[in-house]
C-alpha positions, 0 to 999 in steps of 0.5 A: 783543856788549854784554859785549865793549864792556866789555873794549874799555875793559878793553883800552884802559886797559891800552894805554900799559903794553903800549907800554912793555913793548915796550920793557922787557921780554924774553921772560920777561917778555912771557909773563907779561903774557900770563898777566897779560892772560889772568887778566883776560880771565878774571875779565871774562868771571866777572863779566860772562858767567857767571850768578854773576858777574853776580849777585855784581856787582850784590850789590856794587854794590847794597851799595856805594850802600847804605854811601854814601847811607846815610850821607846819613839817619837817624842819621848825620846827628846825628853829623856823618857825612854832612857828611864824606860831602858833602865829600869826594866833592863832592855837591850837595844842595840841600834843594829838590831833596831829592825828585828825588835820593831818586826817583832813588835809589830807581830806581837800586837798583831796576834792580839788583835788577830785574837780579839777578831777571832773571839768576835767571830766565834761569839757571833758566828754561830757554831758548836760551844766546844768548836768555840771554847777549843779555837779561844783556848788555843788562840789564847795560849798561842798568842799570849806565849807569843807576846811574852816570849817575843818581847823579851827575845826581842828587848831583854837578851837573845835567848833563843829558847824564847824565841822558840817559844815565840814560834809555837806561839805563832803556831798555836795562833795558826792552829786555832785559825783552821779550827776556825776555818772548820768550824766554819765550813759554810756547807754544813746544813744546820747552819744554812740561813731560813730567814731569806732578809739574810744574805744566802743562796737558793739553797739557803747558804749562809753568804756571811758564814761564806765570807768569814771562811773565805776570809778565814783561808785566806788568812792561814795562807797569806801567814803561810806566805810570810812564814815560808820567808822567816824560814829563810832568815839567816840563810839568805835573807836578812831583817829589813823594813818594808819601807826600806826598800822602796828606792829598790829597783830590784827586790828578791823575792824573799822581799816582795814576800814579806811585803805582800805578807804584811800588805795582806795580813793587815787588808784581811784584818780590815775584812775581818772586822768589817764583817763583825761590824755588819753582823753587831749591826744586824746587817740585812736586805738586799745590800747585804746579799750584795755586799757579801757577794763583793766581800768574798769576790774581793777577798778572793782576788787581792790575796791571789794578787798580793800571791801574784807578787813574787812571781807576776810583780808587774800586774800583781797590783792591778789585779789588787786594785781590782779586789779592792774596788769589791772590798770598798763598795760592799764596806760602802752598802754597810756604810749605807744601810747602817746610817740610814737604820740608826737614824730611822731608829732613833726617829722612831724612839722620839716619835718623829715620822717625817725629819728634814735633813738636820734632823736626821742629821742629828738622829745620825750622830745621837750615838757615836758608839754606833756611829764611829765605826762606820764613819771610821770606814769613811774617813778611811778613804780621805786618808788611807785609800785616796791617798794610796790610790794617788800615789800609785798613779802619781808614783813615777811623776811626782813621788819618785821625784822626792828625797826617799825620806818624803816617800818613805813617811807617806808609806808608813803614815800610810799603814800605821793609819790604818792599823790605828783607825781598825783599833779604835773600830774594836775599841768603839764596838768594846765600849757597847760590848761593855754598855757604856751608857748616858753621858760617858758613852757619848764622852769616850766615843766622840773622844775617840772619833774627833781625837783619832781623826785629827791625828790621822789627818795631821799625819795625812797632811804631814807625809803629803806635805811636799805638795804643797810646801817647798822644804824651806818653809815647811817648819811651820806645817810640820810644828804643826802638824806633829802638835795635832797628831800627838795631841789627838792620840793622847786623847785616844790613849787617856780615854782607853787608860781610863777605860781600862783603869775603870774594869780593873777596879771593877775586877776587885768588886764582888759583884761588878760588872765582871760577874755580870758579864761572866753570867752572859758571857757572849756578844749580843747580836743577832746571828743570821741563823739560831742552830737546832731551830724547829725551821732549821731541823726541818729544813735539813731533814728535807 
């Protein structure tokens, strides 16, 4: 019902024309606003039902907040871009609550990806269509009211009644995520696995399904642990910045809180998409049943270690580190058996049945598209993992000894670089889901890949400067440094603009893409159970 409150005000906007035309209009002319209305209706029900809409929606939606906030920071500040942004669109930032407007930035994209992750899931995962249209619907609403109303508290006047309207937001994004988790129970017999080259148990249960649920729990209460603190703001806890507090040596914890909860939050998105990439992948065998054991081992022991936090601080991250070790090795088998499956499958579209290492080299990087999201994971490691795990060991010796600016660039470098390296593995899976082909396939996904990466590893070089560079002489590395970043992510921005430029105009046709698209509205992979299957129906009644 949720979908239909939106073509209510598409209906009600469009009322007084329809008087008029009452009026105005002959036959004729009242058939063709018919068809007018029927167009519409249609390009509502893409957008807003169909599992590509959806996605393409929050993409652009996510794309639109990036273009104007982004305008708020960094460089476009010196050239006097943000003061235009402010005036023209009326915002009000006051520096004392610089803060509050990034937090509530932050969640803002948060809740869309989360969204995108969970359209993805409902898509491939196999489940009832009303189960999958009820968790879309609610998550929709809910993360939509949260974007719009959460911007403007935030940066347009703090009118409180947004602000509560930010909230049910919130809480229609946590509704939608224990229908997902119900509709996801991995105990339910139809959808226990036949097909044995699937992950599954003895008794035929889905391992995946296990994975994307425990996941799931962990998810709604990791968002329990943030909220129990946001419940507090005002009596008794203030706005800060993680990064803030990092010279702390003692933090409440309402503040360890709100670390672990953003630590985790972003680690269990990681999961998430790496379990969608496996599914698009057709991931199977044996490092698939491997895999997914260390996925739902990992998941289970870091969230209890980030739990740990407030109460255990003192071995809260050795028990981390040890979920993670799971976490990274079954990334690691995906990693593995998804290059060596694109490189015999594109041998055997050229017919080649025996390839030396270029040649299999060559097969590997055919297709950026497939090959970027795993690569992605990879160079995660160069700039992500490996830093963060040197730096863990290092802390006391060598970053500790730092200005607290130093450290406080590495940490957020740190998180930033893996939000951004998860968004272009979305963008990258959006490009196949869009069939994007030839040569423009190969253009936005090796743009995508080389721009991003040289950022991110500028970015890498830049907060871990103090290594290898004394402050004096550090101009130089820094010109740099910043120089590459910018160029890097301006290329990411100026593909994903085209990109989404290109399915805004197709909206206005006819017959583009979009209608296509509303015909076979789901994802095309291959799920690791079709329910109600002849073997399926047996199985069970057995």
């Amino acid at each position: 019902m949720l979908e239909y409150c939106f073509f209510a005000i598409l209906q009600h906007s469009t009322t007084p024309i329809f008087i008029v035309s009452l009026f105005m209009f002959n036959q004729n002319d009242s058939i063709n606003w018919g068809r007018i209305m029927s167009t519409r209706l249609e390009r509502f029900h893409y957008l807003f039902r169909s599992t590509k809409g959806l996605v393409l929606l929050a993409i652009a939606l996510i794309s639109l907040v990036t273009a104007i906030w982004g305008t708020l920071s960094g460089p476009m500040v010196e050239w006097g871009i943000r003061d235009i942004t402010v005036r023209v669109l009326g915002m009000e930032l006051l520096p004392a609550q610089r803060e509050g407007r990034i937090i509530m930035l932050y969640h803002v994209i948060a809740m869309a990806v989360v969204a995108i992750e969970v359209y993805f899931i409902t898509s491939i995962v196999p489940m009832k269509k009303h189960q999958q249209s009820t968790i879309n619907a609610t998550i929709t609403f809910g993360y939509l009211t949260a974007m719009i109303f959460g911007l403007w508290f935030a940066y347009f006047g703090h009118n409180f009644v947004f602000h509560g309207l930010f909230l049910l937001g919130q809480s229609m994004i946590f509704f939608a995520g224990v229908l997902l988790a119900a509709a996801l129970w991995p105990w339910n017999k139809e959808y226990y696995v036949k097909d044995r080259q699937y992950a599954c148990t003895k008794s035929g249960l889905d391992l995946e399904r296990m994975a994307f649920f425990v996941m799931t729990v962990a998810t709604l209460g990791s968002a329990v642990f943030g909220a129990v603190t946001g419940s507090y703001w005002g009596n008794g806890h203030e706005t800060f910045l993680a990064e803030d507090l990092i010279r702390e040596t003692h933090k409440t914890p309402l503040q360890l809180a709100v670390i672990g909860h953003l630590h985790i939050m972003l680690t269990l998105v990681a999961v998430a998409i790496t379990l969608v990439v496996g599914r698009w992948l057709d991931f199977k065998g044996g490092f698939h049943k491997v895999s997914m054991y260390l996925m739902i081992i990992g998941t289970i022991v870091i969230t209890l270690g980030v739990w740990s936090v407030v109460p255990y601080q003192a071995i809260a991250h050795k028990i981390i580190y040890v979920g993670s070790v799971f976490v990274m090795t079954a990334a690691l088998l995906l990693v593995v058996y998804g290059w060596k499956k694109q490189i015999h499958e594109r041998l055997a579209e050229q017919g080649i049945e025996k390839a030396g290492f270029w040649t299999k080299l060559k097969a590997l990087l055919h297709d950026p598209i497939k090959f970027g999201p795993l690569w992605q994971m990879v160079f995660m490691n160069f700039t992500v993992s490996g830093v963060g795990i040197y730096m863990a060991v290092n802390l006391n010796k060598i970053f500790r000894v730092w200005p607290a600016r130093e450290e406080r660039i590495a940490l957020t470098g740190h998180w930033h670089i893996l939000a951004a390296i998860i968004a272009t593995i979305i963008l990258l899976y959006y490009a196949d889901i869009t069939g994007l082909k030839g040569k423009l396939r190969k253009w936005f996904g090796w743009t995508v890949i080389i721009g991003s990466d040289v950022a991110f590893a500028a970015v890498t070089v830049f907060s871990m400067k103090r290594l290898f560079v004394e402050e004096y002489f550090q101009e130089r590395v820094v010109n740099w440094t910043m120089l590459l970043a910018d160029l890097g992510l301006a290329l990411v921005l100026v593909v994903l603009a085209v990109l989404m430029l290109w399915r805004l105009f197709d909206l206005f046709k006819s017959n583009g893409l979009w209608k296509k698209e509303l015909a076979d509205p789901e994802l095309p992979v291959k799920k690791t159970v079709v329910p109600g299957s002849p073997d399926i129906e047996k199985e069970v009644g057995q």
